[in-house]
N, CA, C and O of each residue as an XYZ file, in Angstrom:
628
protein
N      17.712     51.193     10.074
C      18.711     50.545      9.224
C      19.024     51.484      8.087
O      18.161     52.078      7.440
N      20.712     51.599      7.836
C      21.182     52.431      6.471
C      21.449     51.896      5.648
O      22.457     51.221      5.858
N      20.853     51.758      4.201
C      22.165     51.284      3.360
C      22.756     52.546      2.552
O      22.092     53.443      2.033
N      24.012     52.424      2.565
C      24.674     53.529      1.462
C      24.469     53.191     -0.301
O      24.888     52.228     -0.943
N      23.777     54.215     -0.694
C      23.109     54.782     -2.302
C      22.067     53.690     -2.044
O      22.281     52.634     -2.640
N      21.028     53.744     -1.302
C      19.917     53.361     -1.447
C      18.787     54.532     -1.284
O      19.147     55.574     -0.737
N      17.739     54.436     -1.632
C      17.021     55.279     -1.703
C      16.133     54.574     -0.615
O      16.540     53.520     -0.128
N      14.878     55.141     -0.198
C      14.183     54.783      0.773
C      13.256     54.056      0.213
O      12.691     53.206      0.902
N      12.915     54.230     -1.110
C      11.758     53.764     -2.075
C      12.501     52.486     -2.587
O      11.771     51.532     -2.856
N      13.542     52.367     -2.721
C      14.287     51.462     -3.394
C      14.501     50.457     -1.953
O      14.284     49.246     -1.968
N      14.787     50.925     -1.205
C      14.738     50.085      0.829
C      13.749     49.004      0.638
O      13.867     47.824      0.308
N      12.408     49.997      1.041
C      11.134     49.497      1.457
C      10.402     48.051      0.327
O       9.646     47.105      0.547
N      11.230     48.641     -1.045
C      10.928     47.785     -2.231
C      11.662     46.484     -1.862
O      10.887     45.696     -1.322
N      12.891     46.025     -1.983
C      13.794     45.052     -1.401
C      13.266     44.700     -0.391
O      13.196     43.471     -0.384
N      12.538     45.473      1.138
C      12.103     44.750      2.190
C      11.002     43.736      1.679
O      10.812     42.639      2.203
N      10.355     44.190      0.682
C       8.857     43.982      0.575
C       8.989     42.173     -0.338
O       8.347     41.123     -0.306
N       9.991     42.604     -0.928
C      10.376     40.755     -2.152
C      10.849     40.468     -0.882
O      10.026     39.646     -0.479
N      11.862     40.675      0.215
C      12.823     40.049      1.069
C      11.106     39.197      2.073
O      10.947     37.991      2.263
N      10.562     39.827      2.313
C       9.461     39.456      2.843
C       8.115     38.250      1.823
O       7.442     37.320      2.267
N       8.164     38.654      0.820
C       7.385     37.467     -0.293
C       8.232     36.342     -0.185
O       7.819     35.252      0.209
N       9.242     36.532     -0.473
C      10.396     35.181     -0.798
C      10.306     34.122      0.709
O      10.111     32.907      0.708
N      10.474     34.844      1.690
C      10.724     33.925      3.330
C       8.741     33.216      3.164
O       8.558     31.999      3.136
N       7.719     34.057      3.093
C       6.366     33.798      2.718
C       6.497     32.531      2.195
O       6.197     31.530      2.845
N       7.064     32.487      0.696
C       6.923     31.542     -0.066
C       8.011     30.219      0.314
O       8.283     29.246     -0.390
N       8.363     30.467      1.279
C       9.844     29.160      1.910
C       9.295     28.850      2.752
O       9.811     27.770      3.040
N       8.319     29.092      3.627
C       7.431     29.008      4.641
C       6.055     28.229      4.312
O       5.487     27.454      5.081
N       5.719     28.516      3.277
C       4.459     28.122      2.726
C       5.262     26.403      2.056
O       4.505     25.433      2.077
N       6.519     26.215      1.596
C       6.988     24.859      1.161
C       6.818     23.674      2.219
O       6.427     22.515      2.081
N       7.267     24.416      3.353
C       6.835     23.075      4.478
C       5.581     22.423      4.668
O       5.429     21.211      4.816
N       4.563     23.423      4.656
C       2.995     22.987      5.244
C       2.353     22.449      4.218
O       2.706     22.654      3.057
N       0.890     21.374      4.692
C       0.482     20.750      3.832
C       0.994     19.481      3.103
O       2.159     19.111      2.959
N       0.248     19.106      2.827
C       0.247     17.513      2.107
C       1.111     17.313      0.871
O       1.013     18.162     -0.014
N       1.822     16.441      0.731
C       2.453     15.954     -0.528
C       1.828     14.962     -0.833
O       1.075     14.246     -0.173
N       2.356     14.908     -2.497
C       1.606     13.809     -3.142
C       2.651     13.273     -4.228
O       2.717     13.908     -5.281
N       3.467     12.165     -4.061
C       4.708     11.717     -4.717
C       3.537     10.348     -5.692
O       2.796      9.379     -5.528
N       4.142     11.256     -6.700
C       3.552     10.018     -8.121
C       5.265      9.297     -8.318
O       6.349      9.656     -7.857
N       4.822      8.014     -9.324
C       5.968      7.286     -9.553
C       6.775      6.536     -8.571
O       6.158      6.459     -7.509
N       7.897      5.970     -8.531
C       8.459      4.910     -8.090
C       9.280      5.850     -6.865
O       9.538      6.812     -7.588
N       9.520      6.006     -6.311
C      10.485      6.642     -4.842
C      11.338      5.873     -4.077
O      10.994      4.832     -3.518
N      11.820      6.084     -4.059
C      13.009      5.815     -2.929
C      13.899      6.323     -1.556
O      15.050      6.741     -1.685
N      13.367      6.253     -0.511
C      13.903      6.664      0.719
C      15.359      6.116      0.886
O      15.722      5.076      0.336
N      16.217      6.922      1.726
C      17.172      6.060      2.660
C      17.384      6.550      3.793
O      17.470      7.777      3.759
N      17.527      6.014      4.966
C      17.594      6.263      6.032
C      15.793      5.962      7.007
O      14.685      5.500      6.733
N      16.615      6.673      8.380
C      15.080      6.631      9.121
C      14.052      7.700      8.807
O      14.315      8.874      9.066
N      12.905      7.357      8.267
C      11.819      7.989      8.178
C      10.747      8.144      9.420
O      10.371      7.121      9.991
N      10.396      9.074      9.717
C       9.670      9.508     11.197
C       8.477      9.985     10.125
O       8.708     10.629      9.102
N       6.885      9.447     10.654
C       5.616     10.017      9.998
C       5.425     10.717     11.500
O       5.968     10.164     12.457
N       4.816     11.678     11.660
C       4.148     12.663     12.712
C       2.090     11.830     12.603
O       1.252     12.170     13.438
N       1.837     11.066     11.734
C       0.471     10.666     11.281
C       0.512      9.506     10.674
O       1.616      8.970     10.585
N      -0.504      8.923     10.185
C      -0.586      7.531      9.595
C      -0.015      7.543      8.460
O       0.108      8.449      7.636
N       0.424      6.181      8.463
C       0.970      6.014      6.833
C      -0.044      4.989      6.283
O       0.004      3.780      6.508
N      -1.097      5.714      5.428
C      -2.408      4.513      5.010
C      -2.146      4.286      3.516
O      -2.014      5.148      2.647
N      -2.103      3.132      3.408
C      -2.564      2.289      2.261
C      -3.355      1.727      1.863
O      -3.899      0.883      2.575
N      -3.791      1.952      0.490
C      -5.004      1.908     -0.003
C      -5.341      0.652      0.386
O      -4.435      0.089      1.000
N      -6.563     -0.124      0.204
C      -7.044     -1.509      0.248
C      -7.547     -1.502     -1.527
O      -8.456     -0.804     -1.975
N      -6.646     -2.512     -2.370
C      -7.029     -2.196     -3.661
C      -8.021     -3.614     -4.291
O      -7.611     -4.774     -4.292
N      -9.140     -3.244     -4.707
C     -10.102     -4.449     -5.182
C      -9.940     -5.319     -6.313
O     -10.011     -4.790     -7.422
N      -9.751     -6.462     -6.245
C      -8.860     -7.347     -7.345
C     -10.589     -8.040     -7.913
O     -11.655     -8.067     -7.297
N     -10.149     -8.646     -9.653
C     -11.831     -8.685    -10.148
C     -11.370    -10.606     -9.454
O     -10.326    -11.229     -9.258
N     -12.948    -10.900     -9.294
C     -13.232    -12.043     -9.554
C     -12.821    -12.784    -10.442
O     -12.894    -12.147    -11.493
N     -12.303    -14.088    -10.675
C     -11.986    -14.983    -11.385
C     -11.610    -16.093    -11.350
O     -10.937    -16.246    -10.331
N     -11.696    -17.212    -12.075
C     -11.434    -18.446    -12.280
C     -10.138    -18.258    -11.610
O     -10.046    -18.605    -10.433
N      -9.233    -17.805    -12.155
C      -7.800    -17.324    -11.365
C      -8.039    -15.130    -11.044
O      -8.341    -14.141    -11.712
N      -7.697    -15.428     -9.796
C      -7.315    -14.100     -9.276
C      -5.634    -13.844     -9.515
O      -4.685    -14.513     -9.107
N      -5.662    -12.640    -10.318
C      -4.484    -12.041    -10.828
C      -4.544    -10.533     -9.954
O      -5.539     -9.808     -9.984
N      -3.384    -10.236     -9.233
C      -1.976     -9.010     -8.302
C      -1.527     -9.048     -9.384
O      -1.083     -9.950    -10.095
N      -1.745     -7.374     -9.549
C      -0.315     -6.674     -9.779
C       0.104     -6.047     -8.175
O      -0.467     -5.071     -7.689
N       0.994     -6.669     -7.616
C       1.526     -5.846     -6.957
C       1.802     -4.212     -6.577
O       1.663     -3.444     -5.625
N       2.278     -4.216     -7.944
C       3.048     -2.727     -8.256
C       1.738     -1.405     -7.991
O       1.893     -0.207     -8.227
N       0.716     -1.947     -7.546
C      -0.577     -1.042     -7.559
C      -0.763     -0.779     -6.415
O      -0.796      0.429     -6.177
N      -0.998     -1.897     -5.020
C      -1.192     -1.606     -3.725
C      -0.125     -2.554     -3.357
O       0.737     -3.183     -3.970
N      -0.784     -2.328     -1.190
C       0.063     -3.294     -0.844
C      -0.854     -4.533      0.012
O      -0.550     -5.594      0.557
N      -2.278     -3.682     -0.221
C      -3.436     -4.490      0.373
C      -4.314     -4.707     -0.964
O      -4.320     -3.934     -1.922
N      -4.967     -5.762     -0.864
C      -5.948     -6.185     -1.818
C      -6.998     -6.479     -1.461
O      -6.823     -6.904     -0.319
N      -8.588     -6.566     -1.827
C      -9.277     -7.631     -1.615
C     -10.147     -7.710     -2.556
O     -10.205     -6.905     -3.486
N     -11.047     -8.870     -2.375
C     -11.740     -9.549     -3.332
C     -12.792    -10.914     -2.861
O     -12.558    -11.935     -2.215
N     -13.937    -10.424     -3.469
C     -14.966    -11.421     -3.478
C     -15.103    -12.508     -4.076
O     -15.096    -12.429     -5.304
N     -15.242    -13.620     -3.572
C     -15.228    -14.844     -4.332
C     -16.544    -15.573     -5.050
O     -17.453    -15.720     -4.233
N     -16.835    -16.022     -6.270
C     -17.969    -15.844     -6.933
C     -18.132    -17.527     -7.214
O     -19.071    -18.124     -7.741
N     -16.617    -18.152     -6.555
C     -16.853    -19.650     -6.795
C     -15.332    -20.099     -6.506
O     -14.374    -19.396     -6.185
N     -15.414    -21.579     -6.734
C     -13.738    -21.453     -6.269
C     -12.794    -21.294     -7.396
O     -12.805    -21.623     -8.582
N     -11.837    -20.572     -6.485
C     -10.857    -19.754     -7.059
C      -9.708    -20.123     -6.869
O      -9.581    -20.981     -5.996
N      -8.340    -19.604     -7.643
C      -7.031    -19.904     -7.319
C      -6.239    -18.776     -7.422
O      -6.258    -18.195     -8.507
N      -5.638    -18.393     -6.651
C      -4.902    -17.366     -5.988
C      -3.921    -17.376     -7.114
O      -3.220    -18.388     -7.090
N      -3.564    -16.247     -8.456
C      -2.659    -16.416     -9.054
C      -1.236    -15.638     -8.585
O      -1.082    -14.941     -7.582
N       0.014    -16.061     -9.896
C       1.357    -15.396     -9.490
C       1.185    -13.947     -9.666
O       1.430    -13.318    -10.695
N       0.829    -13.577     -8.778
C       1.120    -12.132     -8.595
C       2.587    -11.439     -9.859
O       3.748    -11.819    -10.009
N       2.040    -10.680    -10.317
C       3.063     -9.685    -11.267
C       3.534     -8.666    -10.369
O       2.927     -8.344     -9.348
N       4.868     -8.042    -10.840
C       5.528     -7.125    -10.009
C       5.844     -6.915     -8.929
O       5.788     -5.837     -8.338
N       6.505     -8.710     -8.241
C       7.004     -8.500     -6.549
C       7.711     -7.882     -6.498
O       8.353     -7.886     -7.549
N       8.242     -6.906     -5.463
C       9.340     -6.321     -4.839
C       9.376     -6.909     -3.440
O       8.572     -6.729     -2.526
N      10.668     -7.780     -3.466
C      11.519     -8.269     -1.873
C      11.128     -6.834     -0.997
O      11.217     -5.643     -1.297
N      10.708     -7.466      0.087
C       9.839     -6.628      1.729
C       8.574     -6.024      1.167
O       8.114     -5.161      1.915
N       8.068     -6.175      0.362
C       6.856     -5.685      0.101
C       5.863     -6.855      1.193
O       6.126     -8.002      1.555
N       4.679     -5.974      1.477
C       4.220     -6.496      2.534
C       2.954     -6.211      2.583
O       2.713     -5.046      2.266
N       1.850     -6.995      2.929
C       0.474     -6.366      3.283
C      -0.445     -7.304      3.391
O      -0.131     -8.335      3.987
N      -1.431     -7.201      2.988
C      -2.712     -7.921      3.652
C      -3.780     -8.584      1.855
O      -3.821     -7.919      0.821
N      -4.370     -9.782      2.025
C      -5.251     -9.567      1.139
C      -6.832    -10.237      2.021
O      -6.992    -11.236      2.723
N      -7.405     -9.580      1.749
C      -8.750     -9.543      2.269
C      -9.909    -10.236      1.420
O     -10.512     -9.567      0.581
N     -10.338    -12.080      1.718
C     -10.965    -12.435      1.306
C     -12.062    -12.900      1.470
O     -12.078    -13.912      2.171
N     -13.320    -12.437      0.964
C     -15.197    -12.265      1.312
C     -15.661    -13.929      0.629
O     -15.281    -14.558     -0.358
N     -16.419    -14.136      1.461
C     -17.199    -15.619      0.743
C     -18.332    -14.412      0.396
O     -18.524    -13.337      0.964
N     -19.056    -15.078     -0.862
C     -20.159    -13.934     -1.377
C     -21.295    -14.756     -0.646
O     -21.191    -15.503      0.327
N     -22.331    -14.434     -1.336
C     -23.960    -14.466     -0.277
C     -23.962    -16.360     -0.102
O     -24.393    -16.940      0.894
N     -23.355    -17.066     -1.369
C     -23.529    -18.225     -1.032
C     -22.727    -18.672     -0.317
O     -23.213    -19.334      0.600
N     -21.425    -18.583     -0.338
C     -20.525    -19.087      0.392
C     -20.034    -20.720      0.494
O     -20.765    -21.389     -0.237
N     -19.329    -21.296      0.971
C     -18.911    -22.661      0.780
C     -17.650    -22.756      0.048
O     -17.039    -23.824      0.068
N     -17.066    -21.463     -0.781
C     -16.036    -21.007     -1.758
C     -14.787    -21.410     -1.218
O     -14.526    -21.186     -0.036
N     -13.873    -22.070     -2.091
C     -12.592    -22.358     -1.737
C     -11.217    -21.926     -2.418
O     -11.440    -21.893     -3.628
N     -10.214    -21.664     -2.226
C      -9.083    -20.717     -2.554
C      -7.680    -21.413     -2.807
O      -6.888    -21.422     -1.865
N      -7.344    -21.953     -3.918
C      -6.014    -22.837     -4.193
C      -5.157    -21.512     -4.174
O      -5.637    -20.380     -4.118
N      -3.780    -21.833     -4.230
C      -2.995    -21.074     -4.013
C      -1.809    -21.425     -5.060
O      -1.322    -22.540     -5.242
N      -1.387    -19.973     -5.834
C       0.008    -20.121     -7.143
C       1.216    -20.921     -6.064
O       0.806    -21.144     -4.925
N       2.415    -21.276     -6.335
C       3.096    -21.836     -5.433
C       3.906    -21.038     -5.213
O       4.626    -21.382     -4.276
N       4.275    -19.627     -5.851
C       5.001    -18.050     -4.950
C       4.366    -18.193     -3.894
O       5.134    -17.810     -3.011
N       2.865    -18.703     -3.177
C       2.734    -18.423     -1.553
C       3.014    -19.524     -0.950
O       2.545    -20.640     -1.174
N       4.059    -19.099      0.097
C       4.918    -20.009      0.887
C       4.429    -20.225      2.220
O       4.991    -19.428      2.973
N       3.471    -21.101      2.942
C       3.073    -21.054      4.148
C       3.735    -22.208      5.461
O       4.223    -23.316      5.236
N       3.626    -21.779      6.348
C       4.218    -22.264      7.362
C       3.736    -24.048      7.541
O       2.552    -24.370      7.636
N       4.772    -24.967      7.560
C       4.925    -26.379      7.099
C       4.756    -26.653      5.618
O       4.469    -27.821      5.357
N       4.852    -25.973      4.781
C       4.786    -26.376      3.460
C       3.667    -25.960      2.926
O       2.932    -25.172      3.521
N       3.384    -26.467      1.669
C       2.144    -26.530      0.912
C       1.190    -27.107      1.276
O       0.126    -26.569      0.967
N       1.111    -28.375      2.046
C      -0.155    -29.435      2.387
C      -0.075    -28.488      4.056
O       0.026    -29.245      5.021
N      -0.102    -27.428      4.290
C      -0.965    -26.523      5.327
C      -1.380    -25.182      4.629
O      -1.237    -24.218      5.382
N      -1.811    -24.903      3.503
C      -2.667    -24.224      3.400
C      -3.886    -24.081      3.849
O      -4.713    -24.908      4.232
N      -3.912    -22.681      3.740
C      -5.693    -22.633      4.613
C      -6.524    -23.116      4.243
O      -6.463    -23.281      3.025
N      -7.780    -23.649      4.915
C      -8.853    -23.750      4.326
C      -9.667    -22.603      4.989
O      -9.690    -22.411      6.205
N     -10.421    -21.762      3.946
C     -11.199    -20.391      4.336
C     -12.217    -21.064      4.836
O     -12.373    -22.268      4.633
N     -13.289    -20.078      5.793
C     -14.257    -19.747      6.456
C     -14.905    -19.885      5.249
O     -14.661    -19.400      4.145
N     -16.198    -20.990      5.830
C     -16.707    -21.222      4.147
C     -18.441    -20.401      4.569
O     -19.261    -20.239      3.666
N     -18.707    -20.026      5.842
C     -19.784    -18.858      6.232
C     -19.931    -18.246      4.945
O     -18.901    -18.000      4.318
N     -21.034    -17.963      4.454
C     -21.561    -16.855      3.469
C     -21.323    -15.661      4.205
O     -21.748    -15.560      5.356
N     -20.514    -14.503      3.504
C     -20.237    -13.295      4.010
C     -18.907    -13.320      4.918
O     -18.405    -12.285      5.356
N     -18.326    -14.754      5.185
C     -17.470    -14.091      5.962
C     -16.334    -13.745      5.231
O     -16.258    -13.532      4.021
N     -15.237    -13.698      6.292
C     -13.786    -12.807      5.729
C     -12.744    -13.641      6.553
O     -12.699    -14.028      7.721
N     -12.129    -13.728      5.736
C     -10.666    -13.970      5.943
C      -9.645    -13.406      5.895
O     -10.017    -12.454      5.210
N      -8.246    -13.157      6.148
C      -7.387    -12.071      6.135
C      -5.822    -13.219      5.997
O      -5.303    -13.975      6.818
N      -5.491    -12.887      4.638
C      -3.661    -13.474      4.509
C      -3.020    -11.958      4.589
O      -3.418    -10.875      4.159
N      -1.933    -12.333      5.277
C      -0.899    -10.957      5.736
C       0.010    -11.933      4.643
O      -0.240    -13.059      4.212
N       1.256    -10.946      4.365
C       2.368    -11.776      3.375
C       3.149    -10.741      3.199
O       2.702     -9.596      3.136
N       4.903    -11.149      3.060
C       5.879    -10.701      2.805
C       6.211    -11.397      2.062
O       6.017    -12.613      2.043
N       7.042    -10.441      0.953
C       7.625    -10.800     -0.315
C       8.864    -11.302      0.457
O       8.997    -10.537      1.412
N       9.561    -11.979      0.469
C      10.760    -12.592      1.056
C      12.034    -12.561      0.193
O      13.115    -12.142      0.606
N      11.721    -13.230     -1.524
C      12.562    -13.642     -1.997
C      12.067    -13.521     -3.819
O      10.849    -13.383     -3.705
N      12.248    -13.510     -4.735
C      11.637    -13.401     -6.141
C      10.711    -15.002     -6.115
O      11.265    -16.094     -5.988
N       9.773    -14.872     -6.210
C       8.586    -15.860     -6.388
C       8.629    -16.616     -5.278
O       8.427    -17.827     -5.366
N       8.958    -15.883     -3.808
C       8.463    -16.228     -2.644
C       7.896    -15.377     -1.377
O       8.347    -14.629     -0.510
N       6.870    -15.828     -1.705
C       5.851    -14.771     -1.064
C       5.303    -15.422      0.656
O       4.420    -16.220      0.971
N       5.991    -14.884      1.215
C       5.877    -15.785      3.087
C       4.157    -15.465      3.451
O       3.587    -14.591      2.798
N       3.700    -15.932      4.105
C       2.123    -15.822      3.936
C       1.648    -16.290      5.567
O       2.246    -17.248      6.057
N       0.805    -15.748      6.204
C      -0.218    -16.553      7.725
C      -1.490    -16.061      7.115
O      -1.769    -15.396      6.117
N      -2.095    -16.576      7.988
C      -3.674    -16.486      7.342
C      -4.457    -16.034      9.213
O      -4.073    -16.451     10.306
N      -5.758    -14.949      8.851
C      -6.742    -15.272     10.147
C      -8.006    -15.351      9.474
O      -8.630    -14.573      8.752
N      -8.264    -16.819     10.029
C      -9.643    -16.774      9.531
C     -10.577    -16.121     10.307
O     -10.383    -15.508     11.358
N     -11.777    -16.329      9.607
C     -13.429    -16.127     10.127
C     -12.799    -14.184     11.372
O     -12.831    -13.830     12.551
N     -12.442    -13.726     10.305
C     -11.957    -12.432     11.179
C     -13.775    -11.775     11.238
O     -14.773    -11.767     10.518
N     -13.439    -11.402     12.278
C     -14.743    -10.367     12.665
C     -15.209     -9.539     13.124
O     -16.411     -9.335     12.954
């Protein structure tokens, strides 16, 4: 290859950045990202791998308080009976799981804020697996602003 008023030293120099630069455009694709803050997609998204979400641990309490805005799975041990509070920060299609443990005594029971909307109304809420140690599992979609669609599996195992 010629260029006219190039020098050969001045060539090989230009090859050598022309070669770092493609390096460093090459090196942008591979490897893991890590998006902090609020995001927004549009269109179809294709993962090549899992898309995992955290399972995030909510404290014990007289009332159990979601923030949403943190995970999209929760869980939490029950220390006595409890009432499922209004979750802070729904977003409509938000979706996931909350994962609930009877502790060593067990017998524990779970009222529910009235954002969770279950199939025939309110008078079919669950009654949990009252087994010491076991688990229960509510799946739920945000549907609507302070309506949260909800199924339940008990005594999962």
């Amino acid at each position: 290859l010629k260029a006219t008023g190039v020098t050969a030293t001045e060539f090989d120099y230009l090859d050598g950045v022309t070669s770092n630069i493609q390096t460093q455009l090459n090196a942008k694709g591979a490897g893991d990202v890590t998006l902090a803050g609020a995001q927004s997609f549009t269109g179809v998204k294709t993962f090549n791998a899992a898309a995992v979400g955290e399972v995030t641990a909510l404290s014990d309490g007289a009332t159990i308080a979601t923030d949403m805005a943190l995970s999209n799975n929760f869980s939490v041990t029950l220390g006595g009976n409890r009432t499922l509070g209004q979750p802070t920060n729904q977003a409509v299609g938000q979706s996931g799981s909350y994962f609930i443990t009877q502790d060593g005594t067990g017998s524990r029971t779970l009222a529910y804020h009235a954002d969770f909307k279950w199939v025939g109304g309110s008078a079919n809420t669950p009654t949990l697996t009252t087994t010491a140690g076991a688990v229960d599992r509510i799946d739920y979609i945000v549907a609507a602003a302070n309506k949260i669609h909800c199924v339940a599996s008990l005594d999962v195992k």
